[in-house]
C-alpha positions as CSV (number, residue, x, y, z in Angstrom):
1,X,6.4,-47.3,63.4
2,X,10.1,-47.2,64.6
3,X,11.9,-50.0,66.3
4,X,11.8,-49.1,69.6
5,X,8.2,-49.0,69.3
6,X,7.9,-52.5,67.7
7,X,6.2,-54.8,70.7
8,X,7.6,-57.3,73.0
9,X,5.4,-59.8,74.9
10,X,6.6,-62.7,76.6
11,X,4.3,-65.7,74.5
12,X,2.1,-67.6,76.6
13,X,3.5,-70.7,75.7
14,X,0.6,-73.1,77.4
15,X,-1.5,-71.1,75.2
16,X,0.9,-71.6,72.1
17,X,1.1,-75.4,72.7
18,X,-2.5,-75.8,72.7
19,X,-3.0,-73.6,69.4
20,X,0.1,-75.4,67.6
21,X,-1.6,-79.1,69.1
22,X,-4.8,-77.9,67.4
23,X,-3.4,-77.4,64.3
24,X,-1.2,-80.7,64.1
25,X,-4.4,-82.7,64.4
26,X,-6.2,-81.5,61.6
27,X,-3.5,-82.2,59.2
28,X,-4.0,-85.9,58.6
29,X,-5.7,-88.7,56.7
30,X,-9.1,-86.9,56.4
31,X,-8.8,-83.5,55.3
32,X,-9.4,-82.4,52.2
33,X,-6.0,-80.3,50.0
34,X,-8.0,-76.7,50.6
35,X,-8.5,-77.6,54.1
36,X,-5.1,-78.9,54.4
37,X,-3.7,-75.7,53.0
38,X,-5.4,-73.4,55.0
39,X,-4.1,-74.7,58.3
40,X,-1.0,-75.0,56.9
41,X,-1.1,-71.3,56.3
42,X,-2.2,-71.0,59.9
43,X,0.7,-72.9,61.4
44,X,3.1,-70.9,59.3
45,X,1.2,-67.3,60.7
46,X,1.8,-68.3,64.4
47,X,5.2,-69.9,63.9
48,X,6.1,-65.7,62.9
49,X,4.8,-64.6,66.0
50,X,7.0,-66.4,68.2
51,X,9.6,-65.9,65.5
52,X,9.0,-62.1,65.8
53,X,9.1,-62.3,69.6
54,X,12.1,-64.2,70.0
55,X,14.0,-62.0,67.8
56,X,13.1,-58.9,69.6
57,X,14.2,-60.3,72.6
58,X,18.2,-61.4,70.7
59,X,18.4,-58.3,69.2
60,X,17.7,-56.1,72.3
61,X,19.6,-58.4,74.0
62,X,22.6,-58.5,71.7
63,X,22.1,-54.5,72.1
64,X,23.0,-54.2,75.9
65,X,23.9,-57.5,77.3
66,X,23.9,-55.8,80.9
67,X,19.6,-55.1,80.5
68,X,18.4,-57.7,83.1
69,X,14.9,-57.8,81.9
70,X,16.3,-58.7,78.0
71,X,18.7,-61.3,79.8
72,X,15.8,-63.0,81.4
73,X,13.9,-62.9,78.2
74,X,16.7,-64.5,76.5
75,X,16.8,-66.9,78.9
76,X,13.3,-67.9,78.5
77,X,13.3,-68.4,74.4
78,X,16.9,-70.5,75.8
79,X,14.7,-73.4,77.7
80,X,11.3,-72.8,75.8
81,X,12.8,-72.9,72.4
82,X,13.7,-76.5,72.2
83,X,10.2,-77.4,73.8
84,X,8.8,-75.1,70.4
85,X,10.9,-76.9,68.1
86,X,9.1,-80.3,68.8
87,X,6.1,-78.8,67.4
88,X,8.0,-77.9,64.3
89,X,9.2,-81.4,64.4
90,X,5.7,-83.1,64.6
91,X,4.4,-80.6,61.8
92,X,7.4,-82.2,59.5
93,X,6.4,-85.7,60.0
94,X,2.5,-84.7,59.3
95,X,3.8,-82.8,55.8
96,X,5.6,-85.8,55.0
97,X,2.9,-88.3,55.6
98,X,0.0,-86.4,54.3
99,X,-2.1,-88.2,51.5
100,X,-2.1,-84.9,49.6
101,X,1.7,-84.4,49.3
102,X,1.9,-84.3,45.9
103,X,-0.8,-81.5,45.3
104,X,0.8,-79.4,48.9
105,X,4.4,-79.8,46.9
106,X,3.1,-78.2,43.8
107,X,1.3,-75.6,46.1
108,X,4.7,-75.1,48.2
109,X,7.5,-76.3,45.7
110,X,9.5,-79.8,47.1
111,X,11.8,-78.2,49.0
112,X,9.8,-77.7,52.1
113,X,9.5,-81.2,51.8
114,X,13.2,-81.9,51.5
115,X,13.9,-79.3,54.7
116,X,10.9,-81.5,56.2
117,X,12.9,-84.9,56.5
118,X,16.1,-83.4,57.4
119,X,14.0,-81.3,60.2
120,X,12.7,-85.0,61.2
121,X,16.1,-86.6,61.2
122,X,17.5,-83.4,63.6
123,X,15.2,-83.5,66.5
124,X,13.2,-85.6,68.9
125,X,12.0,-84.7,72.4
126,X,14.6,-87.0,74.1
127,X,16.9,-84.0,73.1
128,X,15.4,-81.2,74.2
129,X,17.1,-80.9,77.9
130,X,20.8,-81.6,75.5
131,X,19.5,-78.2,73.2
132,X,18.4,-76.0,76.2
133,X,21.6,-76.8,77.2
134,X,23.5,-75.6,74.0
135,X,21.4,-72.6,73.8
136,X,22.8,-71.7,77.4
137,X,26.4,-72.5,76.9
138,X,26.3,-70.4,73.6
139,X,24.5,-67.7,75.8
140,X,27.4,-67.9,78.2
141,X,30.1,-67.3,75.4
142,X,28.7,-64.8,74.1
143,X,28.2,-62.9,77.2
144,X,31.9,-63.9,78.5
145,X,32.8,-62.1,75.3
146,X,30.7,-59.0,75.1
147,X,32.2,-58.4,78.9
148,X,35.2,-57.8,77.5
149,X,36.9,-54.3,79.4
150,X,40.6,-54.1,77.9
151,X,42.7,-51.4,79.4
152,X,45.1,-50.2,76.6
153,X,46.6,-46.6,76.5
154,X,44.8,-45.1,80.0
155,X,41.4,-46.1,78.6
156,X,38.9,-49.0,78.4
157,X,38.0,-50.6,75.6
158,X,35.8,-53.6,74.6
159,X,37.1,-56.5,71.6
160,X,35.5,-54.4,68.8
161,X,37.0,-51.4,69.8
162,X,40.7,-52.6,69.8
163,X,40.5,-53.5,66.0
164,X,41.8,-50.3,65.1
165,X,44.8,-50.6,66.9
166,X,46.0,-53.9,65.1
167,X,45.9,-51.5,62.4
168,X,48.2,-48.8,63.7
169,X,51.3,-47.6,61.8
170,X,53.3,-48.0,64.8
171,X,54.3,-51.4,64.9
172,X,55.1,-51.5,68.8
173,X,51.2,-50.3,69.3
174,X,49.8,-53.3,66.8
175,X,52.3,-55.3,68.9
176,X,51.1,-54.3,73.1
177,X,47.0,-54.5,71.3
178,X,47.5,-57.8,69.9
179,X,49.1,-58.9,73.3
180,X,46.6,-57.3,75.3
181,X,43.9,-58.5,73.7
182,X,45.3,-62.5,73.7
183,X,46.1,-61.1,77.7
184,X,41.8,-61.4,77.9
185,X,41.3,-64.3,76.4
186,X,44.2,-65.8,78.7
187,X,42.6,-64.9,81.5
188,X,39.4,-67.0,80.6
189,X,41.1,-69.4,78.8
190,X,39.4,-72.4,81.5
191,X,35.9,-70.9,80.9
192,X,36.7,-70.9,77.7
193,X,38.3,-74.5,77.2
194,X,35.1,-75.7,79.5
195,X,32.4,-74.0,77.2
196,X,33.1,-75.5,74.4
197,X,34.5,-78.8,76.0
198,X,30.2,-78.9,77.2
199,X,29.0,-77.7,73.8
200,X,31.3,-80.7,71.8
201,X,30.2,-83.3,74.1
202,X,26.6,-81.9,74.0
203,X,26.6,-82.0,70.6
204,X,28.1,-85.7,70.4
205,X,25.5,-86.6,72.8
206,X,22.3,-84.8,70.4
207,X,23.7,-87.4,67.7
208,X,24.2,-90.4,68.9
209,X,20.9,-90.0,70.5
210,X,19.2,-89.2,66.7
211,X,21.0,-92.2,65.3
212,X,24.2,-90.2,64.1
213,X,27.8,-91.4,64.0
214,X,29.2,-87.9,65.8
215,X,28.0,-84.2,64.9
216,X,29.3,-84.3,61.9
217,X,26.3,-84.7,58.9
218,X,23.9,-83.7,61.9
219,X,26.1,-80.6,61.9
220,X,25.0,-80.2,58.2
221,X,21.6,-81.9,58.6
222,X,20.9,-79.0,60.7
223,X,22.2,-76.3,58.2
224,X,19.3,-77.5,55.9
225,X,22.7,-78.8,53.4
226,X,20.7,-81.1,50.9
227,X,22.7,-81.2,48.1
228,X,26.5,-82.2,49.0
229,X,27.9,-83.9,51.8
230,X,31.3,-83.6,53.7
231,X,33.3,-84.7,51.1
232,X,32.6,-82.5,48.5
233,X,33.5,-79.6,51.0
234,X,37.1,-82.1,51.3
235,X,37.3,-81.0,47.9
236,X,36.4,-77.5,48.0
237,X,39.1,-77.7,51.0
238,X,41.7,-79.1,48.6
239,X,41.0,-76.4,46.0
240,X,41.5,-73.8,48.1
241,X,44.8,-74.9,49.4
242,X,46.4,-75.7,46.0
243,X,44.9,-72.8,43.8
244,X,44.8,-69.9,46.5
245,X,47.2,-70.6,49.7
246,X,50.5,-70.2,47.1
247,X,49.0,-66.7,45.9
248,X,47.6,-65.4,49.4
249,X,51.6,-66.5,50.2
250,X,52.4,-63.8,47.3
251,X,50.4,-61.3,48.6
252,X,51.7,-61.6,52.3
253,X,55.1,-61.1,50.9
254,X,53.8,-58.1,48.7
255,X,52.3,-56.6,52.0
256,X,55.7,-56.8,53.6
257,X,57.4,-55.0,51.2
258,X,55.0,-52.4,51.0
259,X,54.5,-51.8,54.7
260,X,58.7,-51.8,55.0
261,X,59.1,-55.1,57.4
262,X,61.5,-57.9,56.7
263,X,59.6,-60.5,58.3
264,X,55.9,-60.0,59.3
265,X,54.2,-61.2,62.3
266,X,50.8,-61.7,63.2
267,X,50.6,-58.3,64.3
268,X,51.3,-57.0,61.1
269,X,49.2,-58.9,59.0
270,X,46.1,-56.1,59.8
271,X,48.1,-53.7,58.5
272,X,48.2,-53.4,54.8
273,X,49.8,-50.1,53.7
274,X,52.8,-48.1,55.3
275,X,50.3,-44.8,55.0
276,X,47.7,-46.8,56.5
277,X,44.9,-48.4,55.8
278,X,42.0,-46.8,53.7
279,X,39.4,-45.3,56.7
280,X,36.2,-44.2,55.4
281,X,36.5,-40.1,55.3
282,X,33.4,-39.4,57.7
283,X,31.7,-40.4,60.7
284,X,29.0,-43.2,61.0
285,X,25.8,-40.7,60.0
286,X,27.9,-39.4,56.7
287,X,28.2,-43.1,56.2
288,X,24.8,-43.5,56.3
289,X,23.5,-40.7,54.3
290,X,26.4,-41.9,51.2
291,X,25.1,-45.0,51.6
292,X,21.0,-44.0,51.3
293,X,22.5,-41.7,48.6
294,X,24.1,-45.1,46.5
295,X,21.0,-47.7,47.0
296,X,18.9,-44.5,45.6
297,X,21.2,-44.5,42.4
298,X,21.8,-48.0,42.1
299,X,18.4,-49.1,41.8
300,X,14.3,-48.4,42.6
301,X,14.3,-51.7,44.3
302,X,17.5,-51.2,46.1
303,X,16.3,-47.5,47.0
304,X,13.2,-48.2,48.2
305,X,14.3,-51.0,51.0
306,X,17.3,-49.1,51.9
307,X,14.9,-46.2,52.6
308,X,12.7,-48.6,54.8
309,X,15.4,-49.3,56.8
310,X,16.2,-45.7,57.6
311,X,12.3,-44.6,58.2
312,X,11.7,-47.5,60.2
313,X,15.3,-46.9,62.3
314,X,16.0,-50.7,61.6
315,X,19.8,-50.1,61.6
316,X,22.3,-50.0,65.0
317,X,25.6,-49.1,63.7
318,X,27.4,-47.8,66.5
319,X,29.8,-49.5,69.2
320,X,29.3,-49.5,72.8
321,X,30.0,-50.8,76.3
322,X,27.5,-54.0,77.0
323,X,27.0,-54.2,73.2
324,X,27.2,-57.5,71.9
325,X,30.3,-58.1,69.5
326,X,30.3,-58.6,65.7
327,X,27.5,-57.8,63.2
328,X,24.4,-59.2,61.8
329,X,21.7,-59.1,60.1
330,X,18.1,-60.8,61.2
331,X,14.3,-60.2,60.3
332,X,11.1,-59.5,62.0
333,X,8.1,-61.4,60.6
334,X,5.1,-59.6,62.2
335,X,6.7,-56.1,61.0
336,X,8.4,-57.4,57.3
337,X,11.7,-55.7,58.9
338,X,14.9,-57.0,58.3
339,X,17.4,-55.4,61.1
340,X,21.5,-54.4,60.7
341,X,23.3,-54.7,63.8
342,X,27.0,-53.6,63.5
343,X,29.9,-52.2,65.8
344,X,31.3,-49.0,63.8
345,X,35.1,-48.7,64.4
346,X,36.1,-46.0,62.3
347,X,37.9,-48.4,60.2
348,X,37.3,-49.9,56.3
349,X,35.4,-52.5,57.7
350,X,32.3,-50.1,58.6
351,X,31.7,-49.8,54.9
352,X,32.2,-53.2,54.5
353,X,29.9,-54.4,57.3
354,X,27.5,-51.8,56.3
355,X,27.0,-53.0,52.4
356,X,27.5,-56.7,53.5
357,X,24.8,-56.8,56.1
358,X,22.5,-54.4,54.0
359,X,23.2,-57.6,51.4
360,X,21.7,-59.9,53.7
361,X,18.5,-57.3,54.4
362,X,17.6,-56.4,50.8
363,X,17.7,-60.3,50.3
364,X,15.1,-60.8,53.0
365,X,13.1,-57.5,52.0
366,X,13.1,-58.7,48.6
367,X,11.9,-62.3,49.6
368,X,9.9,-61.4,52.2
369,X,6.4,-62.6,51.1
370,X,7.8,-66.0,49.9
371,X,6.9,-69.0,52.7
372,X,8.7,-68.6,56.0
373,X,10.9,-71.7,54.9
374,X,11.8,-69.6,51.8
375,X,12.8,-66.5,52.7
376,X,15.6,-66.9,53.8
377,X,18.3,-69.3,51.6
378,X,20.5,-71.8,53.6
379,X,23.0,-70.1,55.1
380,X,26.0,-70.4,52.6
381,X,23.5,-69.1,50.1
382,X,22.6,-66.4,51.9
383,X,26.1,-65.2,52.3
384,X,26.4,-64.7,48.4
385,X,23.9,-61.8,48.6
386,X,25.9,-60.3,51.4
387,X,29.6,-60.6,49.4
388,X,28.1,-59.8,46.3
389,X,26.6,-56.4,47.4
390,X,30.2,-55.1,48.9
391,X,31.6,-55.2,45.0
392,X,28.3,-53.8,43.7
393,X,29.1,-50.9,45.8
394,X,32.0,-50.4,44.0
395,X,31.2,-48.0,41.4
396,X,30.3,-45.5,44.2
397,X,33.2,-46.7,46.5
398,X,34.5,-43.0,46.1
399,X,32.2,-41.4,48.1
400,X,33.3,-43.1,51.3
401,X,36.6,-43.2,50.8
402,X,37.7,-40.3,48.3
403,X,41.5,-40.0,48.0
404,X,42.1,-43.9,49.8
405,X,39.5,-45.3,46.9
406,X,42.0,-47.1,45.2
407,X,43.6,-48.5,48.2
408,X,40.5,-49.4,49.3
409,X,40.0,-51.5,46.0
410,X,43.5,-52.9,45.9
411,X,42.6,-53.5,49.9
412,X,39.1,-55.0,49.4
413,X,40.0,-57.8,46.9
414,X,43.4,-58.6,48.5
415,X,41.5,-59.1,52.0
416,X,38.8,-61.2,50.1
417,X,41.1,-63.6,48.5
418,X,43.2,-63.6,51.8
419,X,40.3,-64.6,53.6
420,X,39.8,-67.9,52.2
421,X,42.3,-69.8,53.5
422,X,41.3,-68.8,57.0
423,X,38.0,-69.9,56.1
424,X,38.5,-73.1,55.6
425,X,41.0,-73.7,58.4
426,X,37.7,-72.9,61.0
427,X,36.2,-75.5,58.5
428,X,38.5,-78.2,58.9
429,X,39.1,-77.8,62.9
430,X,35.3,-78.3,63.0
431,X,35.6,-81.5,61.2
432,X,38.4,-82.5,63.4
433,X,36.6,-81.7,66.4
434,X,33.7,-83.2,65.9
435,X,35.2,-86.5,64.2
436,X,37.5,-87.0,67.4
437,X,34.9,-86.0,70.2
438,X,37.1,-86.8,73.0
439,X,39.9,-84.3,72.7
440,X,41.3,-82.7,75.3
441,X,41.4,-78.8,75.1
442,X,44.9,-78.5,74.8
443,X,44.6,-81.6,71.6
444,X,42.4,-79.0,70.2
445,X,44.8,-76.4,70.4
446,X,47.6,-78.2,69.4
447,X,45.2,-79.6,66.1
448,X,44.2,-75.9,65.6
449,X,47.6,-74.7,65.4
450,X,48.7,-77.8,63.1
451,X,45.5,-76.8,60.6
452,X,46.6,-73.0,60.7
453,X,49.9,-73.5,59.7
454,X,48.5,-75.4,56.8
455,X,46.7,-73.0,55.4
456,X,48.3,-69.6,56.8
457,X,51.8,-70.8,56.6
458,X,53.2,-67.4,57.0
459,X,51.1,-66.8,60.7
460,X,54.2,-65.7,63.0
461,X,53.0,-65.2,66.5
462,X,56.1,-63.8,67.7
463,X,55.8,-63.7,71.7
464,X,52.7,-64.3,72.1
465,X,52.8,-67.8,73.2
466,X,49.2,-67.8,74.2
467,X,47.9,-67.7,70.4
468,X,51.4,-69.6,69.6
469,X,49.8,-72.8,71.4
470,X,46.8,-72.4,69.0
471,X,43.9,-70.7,70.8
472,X,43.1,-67.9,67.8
473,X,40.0,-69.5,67.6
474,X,38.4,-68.7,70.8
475,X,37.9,-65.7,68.8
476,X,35.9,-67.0,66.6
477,X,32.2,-67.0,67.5
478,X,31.1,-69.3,65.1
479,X,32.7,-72.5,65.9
480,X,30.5,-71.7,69.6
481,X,27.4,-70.9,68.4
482,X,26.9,-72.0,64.8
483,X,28.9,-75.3,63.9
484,X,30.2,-75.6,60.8
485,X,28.6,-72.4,59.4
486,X,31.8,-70.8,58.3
487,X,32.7,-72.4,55.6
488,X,29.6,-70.7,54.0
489,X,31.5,-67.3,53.9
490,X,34.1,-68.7,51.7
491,X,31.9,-70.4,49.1
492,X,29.9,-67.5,48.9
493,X,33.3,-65.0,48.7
494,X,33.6,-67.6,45.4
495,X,30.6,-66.6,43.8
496,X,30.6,-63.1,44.8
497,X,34.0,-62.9,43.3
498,X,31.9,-64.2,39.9
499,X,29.8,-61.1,40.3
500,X,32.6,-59.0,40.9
501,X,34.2,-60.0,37.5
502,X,30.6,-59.5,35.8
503,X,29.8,-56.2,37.3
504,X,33.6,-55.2,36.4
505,X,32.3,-56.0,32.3
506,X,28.7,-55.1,32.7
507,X,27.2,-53.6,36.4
508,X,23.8,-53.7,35.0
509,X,23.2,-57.3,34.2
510,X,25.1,-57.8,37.2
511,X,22.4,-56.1,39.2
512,X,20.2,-57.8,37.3
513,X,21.0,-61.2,37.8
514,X,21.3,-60.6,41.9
515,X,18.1,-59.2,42.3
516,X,17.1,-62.5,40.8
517,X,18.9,-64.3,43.1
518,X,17.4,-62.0,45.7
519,X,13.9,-62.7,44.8
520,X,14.6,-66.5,45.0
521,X,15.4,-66.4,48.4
522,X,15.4,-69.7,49.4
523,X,12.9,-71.6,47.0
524,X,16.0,-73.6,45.5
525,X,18.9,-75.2,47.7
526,X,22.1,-74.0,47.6
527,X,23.4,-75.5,44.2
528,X,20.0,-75.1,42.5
529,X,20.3,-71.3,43.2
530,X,23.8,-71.4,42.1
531,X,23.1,-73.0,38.8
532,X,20.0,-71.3,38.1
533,X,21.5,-68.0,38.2
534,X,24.3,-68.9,35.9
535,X,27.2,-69.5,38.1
536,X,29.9,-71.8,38.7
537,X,30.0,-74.5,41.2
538,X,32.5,-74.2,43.8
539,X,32.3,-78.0,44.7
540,X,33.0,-78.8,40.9
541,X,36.7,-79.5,40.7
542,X,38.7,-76.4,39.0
543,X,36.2,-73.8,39.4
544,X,38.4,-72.1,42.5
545,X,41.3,-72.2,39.9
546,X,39.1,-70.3,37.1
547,X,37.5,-67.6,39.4
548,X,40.2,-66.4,40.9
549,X,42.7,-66.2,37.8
550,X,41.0,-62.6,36.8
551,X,41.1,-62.1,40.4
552,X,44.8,-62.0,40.7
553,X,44.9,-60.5,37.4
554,X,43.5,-57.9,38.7
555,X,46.0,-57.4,41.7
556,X,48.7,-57.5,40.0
557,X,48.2,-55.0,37.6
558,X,47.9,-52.5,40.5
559,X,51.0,-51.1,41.3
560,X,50.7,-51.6,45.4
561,X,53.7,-50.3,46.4
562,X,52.5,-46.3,45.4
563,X,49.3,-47.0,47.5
């Protein structure tokens, strides 16, 4: 069965209710462990059906945002999915109380147990009007975003689609698309400012409510983060801007040089070589076909879900008008189909979207018969899989970018390291934000641009005095929709770069040691799946500075300025 023919029915929810209401009953005082386990099972089965129908209805949504009927299907999983959740809720508090917990935790491991009360600490019915609320305010940005027509050069273009022309070797071009594109978010700068303006005080609302000081540790509450608080990420922060900020300073400066320009603006920074940057050497099917041609070689596992993909049409690569923005990657229960959504650009970061999303899906494919609470890992531990496989594609880089493949090395790692200090600069506005609720929108800016010259000390805006004022992170869909997610990208970038400098000595216990990690999923919590697979804490003080010493070795034995 393709996609297209996979089925989409709105859920009776009365009927769901009553089922789920059923269910929560009989787990109690006077059931027996086999009975116990067996509805269990049963709660978990119709949980994926309204899983699998809700996700149908995102990713056809996200696929044209102008289809009416989708809308109104999103629009429904919007108000209904907060009702769902207290279900969800009221089936935690039974799994915690249940006389047979300690037999059902050696049946379903403890960390169900552990997601359990965190999932009881997130949620009561008193804020379900506050969440259908949030769900339509992240709706709203997303759609403000996706309806995005820019007209540059005599034709149209959405966000994606101006990408390439911040990479341009003519500087005046980078220049009139970076101001074009801060023109659109300008011109919604109120909706903007009044979106998330809602969504903070929402959010400030949800926790006070559950008991919470601000967002803050319901933030991470939420994010299923059981093992390290706000604090330890302070000290990840700290790393990060005494071990990596001076040598991502470096490279800027290296970057000048090559590309010819005295002193670099924002508008250059996309640019990272004066013959431009490395572009894959074939259209999106050629990318396609290399790519089925390396997950064949690399290995039988990675062959045979990459294949499943492709029979199954489970990938939507290509850019379009009404497409949503960005990429993803998300999974099916009812079908076992992880799906790849992506907006092709013709630039280097197809290939990377491509192997970093197919991270994510053989993750899920390879975890996919584990309980729903464990297959997928929390989300910074999911991002590992997706880093990871970008360097593991490395040894058949060549095939996608022929004569720009060692650019596109040099390129890769430079852009990985470089990316860190952004990272955490979303990270720490987030705190920020959430710790001092009653901003103003232009405090927020003003805090934003104070944070990003922190970290990116070298970010020149030049004349454009609307990102100048510190409103880059309109942008930036996470801080809307997924608080304090994206410091997840960087930790994981830390202990990708630890398979990188594996898979540089030895690719095969590389591989090895992933699809472990894969088949985990998300049985372990984040450090329990770091630890058991033999890498390095990033929270543990020193570890930034030791990971990316061979890292920088590494750049600066490339002579950059012959790329």
């Amino acid at each position: 069965m393709k996609f297209k023919d996979y089925k989409y029915q709105r859920p009776d929810i009365e009927k769901y209710q009553k089922q789920m209401e059923e269910l929560l009953s009989k787990i109690g005082d006077d059931i027996d462990l086999e009975s116990e386990i067996q509805v269990i099972e049963e709660y978990f089965k119709i949980n994926d059906e309204l899983d699998s129908m809700s996700t149908l209805v995102s990713i056809r949504n996200s696929l044209d945002t102008k289809d009416e009927f989708y809308q109104e299907e999103q629009d429904f999983f919007d108000e209904n999915g907060p009702k769902l959740q207290m279900y969800n809720n009221q089936f935690s508090k039974k799994l915690i109380q249940s006389k047979n917990r300690k037999a059902l935790e050696e049946k379903f491991g403890q960390l169900i147990f552990k997601q359990a009360e965190l999932q009881e600490k997130t949620f009561s019915e008193e804020i379900i009007p506050d969440l259908q609320k949030e769900n339509r305010l992240s709706t709203k940005y997303s759609k403000l975003l996706a309806s995005a027509e820019i007209e540059f050069e005599g034709k149209i273009y959405n966000l994606t689609q101006m990408g390439p022309f911040l990479q341009s070797l003519d500087r005046e071009t980078r220049h009139q698309a970076q101001l074009k594109t801060s023109e659109f978010f300008e011109q919604n700068e109120k909706e903007l400012d009044d979106i998330y303006d809602e969504m903070v005080k929402t959010r400030h609302k949800i926790a006070k409510t559950l008991g919470y000081d601000n967002f803050v540790q319901l933030g991470y509450d939420r994010l299923g983060r059981t093992d390290y608080t706000a604090k330890d990420v302070k000290t990840y922060r700290d790393q990060i801007y005494h071990e990596v900020v001076p040598v991502v300073k470096e490279l800027v400066e290296r970057k000048a040089k090559r590309i010819g320009i005295e002193s670099p603006k924002s508008y250059d920074l996309a640019l990272s070589f004066k013959t431009g940057n490395p572009t894959p050497k074939g259209d999106l099917k050629w990318q396609v076909n290399i790519a089925k041609n390396m997950y064949e070689e690399m290995s039988q596992e990675t062959g045979e879900f990459f294949n499943f993909m492709l029979d199954h049409e489970l990938l939507e690569l290509d850019s379009k008008p009404g497409k949503a923005g960005g990429g993803y990657c998300t999974y099916i229960p009812n079908y076992k189909s992880p799906f790849i959504f992506a907006n092709f650009n013709g630039t280097s970061h197809d290939v990377n979207v491509l192997t970093h999303e197919a991270g994510h899906a053989f993750q899920i494919y390879s975890s996919r018969d584990l309980l729903p609470s464990y297959r997928w890992p929390t989300m910074e531990a999911a991002e590992i899989h997706s880093m990871s496989m970008e360097f593991l594609a490395w040894p058949w880089i060549d095939q996608f970018f022929k004569e720009d493949t060692d650019k596109y090395k040099f390129y890769h790692l430079d852009s990985s390291l470089s990316f860190l200090p952004y990272g955490v600069t979303v990270d720490e506005f987030q705190h920020e934000v959430y710790n001092n609720p009653n901003m103003t929108p232009d405090e927020r800016k003003s805090t934003w641009r104070k944070i990003e010259k922190k970290y990116l000390p070298f970010k020149d805006y030049d004349d454009d005095t609307f990102m100048e004022k510190g409103t880059y992170w309109f942008k930036q869909g996470h801080i809307f929709s997924v608080p304090f997610y994206y410091i997840d990208y960087t930790l994981a970038q830390v202990l990708a770069f630890q398979f990188f400098v594996l898979s540089q000595e030895n690719h095969d216990l590389a591989l090895e040691k992933y699809i472990k990690l894969c088949r985990l999923g998300g049985s372990k919590s984040f450090v329990e799946l770091v630890e058991s697979t033999g890498l390095n804490n990033p929270f543990k003080k020193g570890t930034i500075k030791e990971v990316i010493e061979p890292i920088n070795e590494y750049l600066n034995k490339v002579n950059d300025q012959e790329l």
